[in-house]
KETORBA-945067 format. One record per residue: residue in one letter; x, y, z of N, C-alpha, C in turn. Coordinates in pm, whole numbers, plus 50000, padded with zeros to 5 digits. Example, Ala and Ser with C-alpha at 12.3 -4.5 7.8 and 13.67 -1.06 7.14 Angstrom:
KETORBA-945067
a513194943150780512304955050780513204967050780 s512854977550708513674989450714512905000350787 
***
This chain:
KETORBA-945067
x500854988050000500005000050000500895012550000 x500655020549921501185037649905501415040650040 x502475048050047502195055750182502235071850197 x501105076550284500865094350239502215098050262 x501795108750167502535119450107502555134550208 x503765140950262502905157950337503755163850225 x503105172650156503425183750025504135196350095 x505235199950040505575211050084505755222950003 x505155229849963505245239949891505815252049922 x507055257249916507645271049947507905276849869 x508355293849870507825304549795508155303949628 x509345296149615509365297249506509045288549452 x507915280449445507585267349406507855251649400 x509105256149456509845242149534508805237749572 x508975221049562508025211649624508935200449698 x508695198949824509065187549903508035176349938 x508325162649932507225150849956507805143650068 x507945146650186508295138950289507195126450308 x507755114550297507085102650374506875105550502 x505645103650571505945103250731506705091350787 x506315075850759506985061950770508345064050779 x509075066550927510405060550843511205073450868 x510485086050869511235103250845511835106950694 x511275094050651512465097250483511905109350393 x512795114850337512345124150247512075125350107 x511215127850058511395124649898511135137849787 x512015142349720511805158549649511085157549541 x510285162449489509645168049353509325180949323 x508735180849213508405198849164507105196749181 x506195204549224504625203049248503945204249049 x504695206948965503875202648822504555190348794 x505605183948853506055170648862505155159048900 x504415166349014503395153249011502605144448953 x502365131948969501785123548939499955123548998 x499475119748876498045119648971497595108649088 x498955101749076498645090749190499165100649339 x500345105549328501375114349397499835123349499 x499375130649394498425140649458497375131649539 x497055115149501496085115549605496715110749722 x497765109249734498505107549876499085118449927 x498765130849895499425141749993498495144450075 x499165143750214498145145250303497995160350338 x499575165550381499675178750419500475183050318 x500465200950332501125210050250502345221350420 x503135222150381503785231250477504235244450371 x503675255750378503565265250307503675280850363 x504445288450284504645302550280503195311550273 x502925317650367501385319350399501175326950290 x501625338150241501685352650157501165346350019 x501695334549993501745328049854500365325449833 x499405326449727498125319449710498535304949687 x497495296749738496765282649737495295282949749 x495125278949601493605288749605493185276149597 x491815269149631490855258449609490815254749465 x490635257749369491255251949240492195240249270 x493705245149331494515237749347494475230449436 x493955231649562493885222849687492405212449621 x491875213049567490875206849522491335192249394 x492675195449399493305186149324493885176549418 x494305176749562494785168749663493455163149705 x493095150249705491535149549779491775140949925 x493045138449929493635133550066494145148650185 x494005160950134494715170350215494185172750313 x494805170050455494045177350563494605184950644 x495705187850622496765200450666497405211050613 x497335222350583498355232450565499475236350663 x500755236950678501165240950761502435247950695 x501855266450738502585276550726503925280550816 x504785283650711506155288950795505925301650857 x505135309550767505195322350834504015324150925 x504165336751009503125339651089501515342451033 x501965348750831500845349550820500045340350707 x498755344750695498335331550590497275337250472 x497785348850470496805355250381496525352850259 x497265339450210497225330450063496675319850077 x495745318050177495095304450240493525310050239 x492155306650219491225306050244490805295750350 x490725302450488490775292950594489555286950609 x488255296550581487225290750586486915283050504 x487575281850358487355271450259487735260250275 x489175260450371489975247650432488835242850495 x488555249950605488045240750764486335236350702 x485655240250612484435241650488485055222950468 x485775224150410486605207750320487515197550414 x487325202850524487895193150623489765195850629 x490345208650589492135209550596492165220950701 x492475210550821493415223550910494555233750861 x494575247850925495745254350884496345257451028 x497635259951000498685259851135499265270851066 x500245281351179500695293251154501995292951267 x502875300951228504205302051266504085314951379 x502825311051506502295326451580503045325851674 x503965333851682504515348751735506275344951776 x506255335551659508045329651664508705343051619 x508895350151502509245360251488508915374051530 x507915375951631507595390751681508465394851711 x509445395551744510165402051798511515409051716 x511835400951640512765401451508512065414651386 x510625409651415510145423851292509625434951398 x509425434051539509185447851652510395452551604 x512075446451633513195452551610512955460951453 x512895454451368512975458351225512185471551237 x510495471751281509875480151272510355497951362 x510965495451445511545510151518513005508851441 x513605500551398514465505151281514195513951142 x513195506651137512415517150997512085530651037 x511405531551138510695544951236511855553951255 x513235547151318514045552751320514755564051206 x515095554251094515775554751016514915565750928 x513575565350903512815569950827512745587850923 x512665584851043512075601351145513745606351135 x515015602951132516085604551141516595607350995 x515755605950859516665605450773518005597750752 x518045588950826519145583250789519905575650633 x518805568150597519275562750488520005574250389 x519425588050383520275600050278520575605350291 x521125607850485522055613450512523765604350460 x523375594450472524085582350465524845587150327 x523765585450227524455587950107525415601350101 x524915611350163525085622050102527015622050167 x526835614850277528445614150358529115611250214 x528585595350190529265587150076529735595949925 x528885601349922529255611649756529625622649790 x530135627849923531365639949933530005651549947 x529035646749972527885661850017527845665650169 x528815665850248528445666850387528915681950376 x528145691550384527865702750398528065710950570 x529065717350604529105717350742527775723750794 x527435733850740525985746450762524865735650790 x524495727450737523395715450747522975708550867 x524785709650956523995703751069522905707651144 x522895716651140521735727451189520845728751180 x519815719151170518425723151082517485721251134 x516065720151153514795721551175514155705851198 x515305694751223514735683851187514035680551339 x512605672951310512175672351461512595665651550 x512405662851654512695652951805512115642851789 x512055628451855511135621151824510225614951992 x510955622652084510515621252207509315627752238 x508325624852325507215636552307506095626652215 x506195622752078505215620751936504295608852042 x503395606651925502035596351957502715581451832 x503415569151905503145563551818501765552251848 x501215553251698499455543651684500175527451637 x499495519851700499805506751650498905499651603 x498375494951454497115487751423497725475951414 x496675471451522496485450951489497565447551662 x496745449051776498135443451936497705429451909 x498705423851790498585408851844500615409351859 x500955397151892502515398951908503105409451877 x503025413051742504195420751716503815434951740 x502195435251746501705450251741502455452551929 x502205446051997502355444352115503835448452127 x505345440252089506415441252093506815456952036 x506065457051922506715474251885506105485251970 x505055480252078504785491652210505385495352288 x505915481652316507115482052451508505488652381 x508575483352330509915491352217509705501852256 x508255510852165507805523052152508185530652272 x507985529552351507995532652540509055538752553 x510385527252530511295532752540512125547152476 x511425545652392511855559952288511085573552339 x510875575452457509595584552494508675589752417 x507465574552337506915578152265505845578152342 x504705580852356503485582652404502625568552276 x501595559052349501475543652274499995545652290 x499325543552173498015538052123497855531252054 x496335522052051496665512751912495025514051917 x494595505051767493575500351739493545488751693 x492345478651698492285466251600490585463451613 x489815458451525488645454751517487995448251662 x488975441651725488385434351814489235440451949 x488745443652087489425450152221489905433552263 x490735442452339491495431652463492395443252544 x492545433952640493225438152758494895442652697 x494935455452771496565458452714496705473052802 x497755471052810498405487352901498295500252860 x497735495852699497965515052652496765509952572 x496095525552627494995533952504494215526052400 x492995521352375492325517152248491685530852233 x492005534252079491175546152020490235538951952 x488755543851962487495543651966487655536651774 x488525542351659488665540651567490055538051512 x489675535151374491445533951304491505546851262 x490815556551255490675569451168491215578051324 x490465573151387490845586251563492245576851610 x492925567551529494365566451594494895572451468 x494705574051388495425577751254495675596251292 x494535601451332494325613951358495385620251460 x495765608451562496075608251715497365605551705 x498185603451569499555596051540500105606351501 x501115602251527502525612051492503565605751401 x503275586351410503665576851361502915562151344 x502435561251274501755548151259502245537751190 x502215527351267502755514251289501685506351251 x502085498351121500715486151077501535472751089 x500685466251219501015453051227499945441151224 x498535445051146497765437051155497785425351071 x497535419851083497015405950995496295409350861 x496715405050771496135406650610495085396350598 x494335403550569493095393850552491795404750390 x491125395850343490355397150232489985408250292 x489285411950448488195421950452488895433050482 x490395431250536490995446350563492025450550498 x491635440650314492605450850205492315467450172 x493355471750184493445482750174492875491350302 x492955488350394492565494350551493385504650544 x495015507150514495275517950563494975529450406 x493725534650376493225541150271493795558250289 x493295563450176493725577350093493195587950291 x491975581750310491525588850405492615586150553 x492835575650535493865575750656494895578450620 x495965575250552496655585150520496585597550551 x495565608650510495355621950507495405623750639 x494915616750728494715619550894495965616650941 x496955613350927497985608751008499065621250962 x498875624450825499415639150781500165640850739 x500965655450715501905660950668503215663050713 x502835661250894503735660350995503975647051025 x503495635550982503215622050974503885613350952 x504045602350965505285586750927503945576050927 x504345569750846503725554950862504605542150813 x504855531950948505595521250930504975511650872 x505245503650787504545489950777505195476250764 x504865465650858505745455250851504645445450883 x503615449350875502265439750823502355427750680 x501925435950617501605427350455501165443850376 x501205439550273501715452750159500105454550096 x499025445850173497635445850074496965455250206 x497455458650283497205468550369496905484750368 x497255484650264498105500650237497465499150102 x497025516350066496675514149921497825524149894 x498915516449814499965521649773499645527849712 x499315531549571499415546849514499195558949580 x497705554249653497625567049737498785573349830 x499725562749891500775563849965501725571149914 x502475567649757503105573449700502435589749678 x501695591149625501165605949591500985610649701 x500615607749826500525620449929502435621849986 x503025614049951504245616149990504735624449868 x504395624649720504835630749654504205650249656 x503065645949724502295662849772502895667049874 x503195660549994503675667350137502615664150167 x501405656550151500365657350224501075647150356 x502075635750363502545628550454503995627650448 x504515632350526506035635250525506875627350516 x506685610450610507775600650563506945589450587 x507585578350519507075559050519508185554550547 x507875541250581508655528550590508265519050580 x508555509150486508005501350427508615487250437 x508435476550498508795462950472508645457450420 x506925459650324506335447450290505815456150163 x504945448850016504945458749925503135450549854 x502955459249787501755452749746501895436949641 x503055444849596503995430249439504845433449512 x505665415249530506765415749594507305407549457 x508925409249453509755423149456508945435149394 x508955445049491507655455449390508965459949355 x508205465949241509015471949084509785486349143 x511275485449135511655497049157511215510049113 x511335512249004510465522648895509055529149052 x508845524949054507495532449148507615535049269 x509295537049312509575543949426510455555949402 x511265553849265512265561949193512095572749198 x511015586549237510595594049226509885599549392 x509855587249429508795593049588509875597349685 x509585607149736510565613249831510155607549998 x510815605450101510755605450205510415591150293 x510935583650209510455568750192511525557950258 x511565548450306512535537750372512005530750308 x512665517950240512415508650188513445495850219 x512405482650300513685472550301512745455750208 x513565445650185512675439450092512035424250145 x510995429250262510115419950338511175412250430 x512245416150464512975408450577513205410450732 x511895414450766511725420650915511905405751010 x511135396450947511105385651042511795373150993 x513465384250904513855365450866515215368950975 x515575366051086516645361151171516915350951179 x518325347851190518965334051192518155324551258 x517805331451352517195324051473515395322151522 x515155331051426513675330951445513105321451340 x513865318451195513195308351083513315296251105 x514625293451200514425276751180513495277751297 x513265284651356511725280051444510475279351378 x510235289351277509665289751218508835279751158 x510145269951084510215255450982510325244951105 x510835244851177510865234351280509505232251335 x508665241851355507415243151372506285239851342 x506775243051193505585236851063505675221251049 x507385214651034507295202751056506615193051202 x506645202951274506015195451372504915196151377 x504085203451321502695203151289502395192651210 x502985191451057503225181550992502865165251079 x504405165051161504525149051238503105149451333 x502635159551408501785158351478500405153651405 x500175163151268499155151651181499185147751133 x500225138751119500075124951038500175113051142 x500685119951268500635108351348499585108151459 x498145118751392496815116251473496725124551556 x497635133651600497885143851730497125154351735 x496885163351771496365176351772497955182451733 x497505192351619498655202051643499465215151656 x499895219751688500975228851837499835243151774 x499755244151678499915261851665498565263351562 x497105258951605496335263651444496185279751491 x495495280351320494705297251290493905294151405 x493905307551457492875309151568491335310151519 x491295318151386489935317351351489915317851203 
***
């Protein structure tokens, strides 16, 4: 008798077929498969960001696991899974702390000008008269945090330390030490810096909109180390190209690698390329994780880490 198959699909289409029997491993390309291959995959261990749309999971009729490396799963239709009988598992809150760091790096770097002061050392522009200038403090400001789950949480405490004054919002309250504003629009209003760490999901594409933007301002920053379907980028670019919002920072992009060409021109911008939460030390937890979700269902277990909802 065959023995199941757990599918591993990572970002770049690599496909892994681990046997559970045994720990042995076996590699293929996922258009490599065989139609016998597909009805023995039981699980998939997968890059959440990536779509796996029901089309394709509808081709495994043995699947009853997804299990994501990353924290998020916004390429998964969970209700369509748990609808068809496939648990999903998530990589929650192994890296918070690795993208909290990243995220007051960006804040930093972005309220500090750093990245073009940087240059300007490098190409012989250091101007002595310049030191002098009008640039603001960052002690004193309001930073807003959307979405206190781990990481929204980790970039508070961070926040603290920088004598920032800490609010947040997210659809749903819970218990936490600082401030829920009544809205995302009355923390946007209330920011001096806004921090998006929520969860990407179908219903809150494009949450941080033209209108929020406008509220957070001219005097304004907005971090993001969320997911890039958050943000309605053009609008982002053009109020940075008006002064309507003075600086960004950006981790994550709507198209990843987003196209250089459409930053080439925007002034006041940090840009790094989605690597807030890859540390040496935070990914193989990550993957160590997912495989154990993996061993845990195939060998009948409950396992360690599902989507909460």
């Amino acid at each position: 008798m065959s023995e199941p198959l757990a599918l591993i699909a990572v970002p770049f289409l690599t496909v892994l077929e681990p046997a559970f029997q045994g720990g042995g491993l076996f590699t293929a390309r996922a258009w490599d498969l065989t139609d016998e291959q597909r009805g023995r995959v039981r699980s998939i261990v997968h890059a959440g960001e990536v779509a796996l749309t029901p089309a394709f999971l509808g081709t495994l009729p043995a699947l009853g696991l997804i299990a994501c490396v990353s924290v998020g799963y916004d390429g998964i239709d969970v209700g369509w899974c748990r609808a068809n009988g496939i648990e999903v598992t998530h990589a929650r809150g192994l890296n918070a702390e690795d993208v909290a760091d990243h995220a007051i790096g960006l804040m930093l770097a972005a309220w500090r000008n750093i990245p073009t002061l940087d240059r300007k050392v490098r190409e012989g522009g250091w101007v002595q008269e310049e030191r002098i200038g009008s640039q603001p403090s960052l002690g004193g400001r309001t930073l807003g945090v959307v979405g206190l789950g781990h990481i929204g949480a980790a970039v508070a405490r961070r926040a603290e330390a920088f004598r920032l004054s800490v609010q947040w919002w997210s659809p749903s309250a819970k218990a936490a030490p600082w401030p829920r504003a009544e809205s995302l629009l009355a923390l946007a209003e209330a920011s001096d810096i806004l921090v998006v760490c929520a969860r990407a999901e179908a219903a809150n594409r494009g949450l941080i909109s033209a209108e929020v933007i406008e509220a957070v301002g001219a005097k304004g920053m907005i971090v993001n180390v969320g997911r890039g379907s958050l943000i309605d980028e053009p609008a982002l670019r053009q109020a940075l190209k008006d002064g309507r919002l003075w600086r960004a920072a950006l981790d994550v992009f709507a198209e990843e690698p987003t196209p250089a060409g459409l930053w080439a021109d925007v002034p006041g911008v940090v840009l790094t390329p989605h690597t807030a939460g890859s540390s040496n030390e935070a990914v193989p937890l990550m993957v160590a994780q997912a495989i154990d979700n993996v061993q845990r269902f195939l060998a009948g277990q409950p396992v360690a880490s599902p989507v909460a909802n």
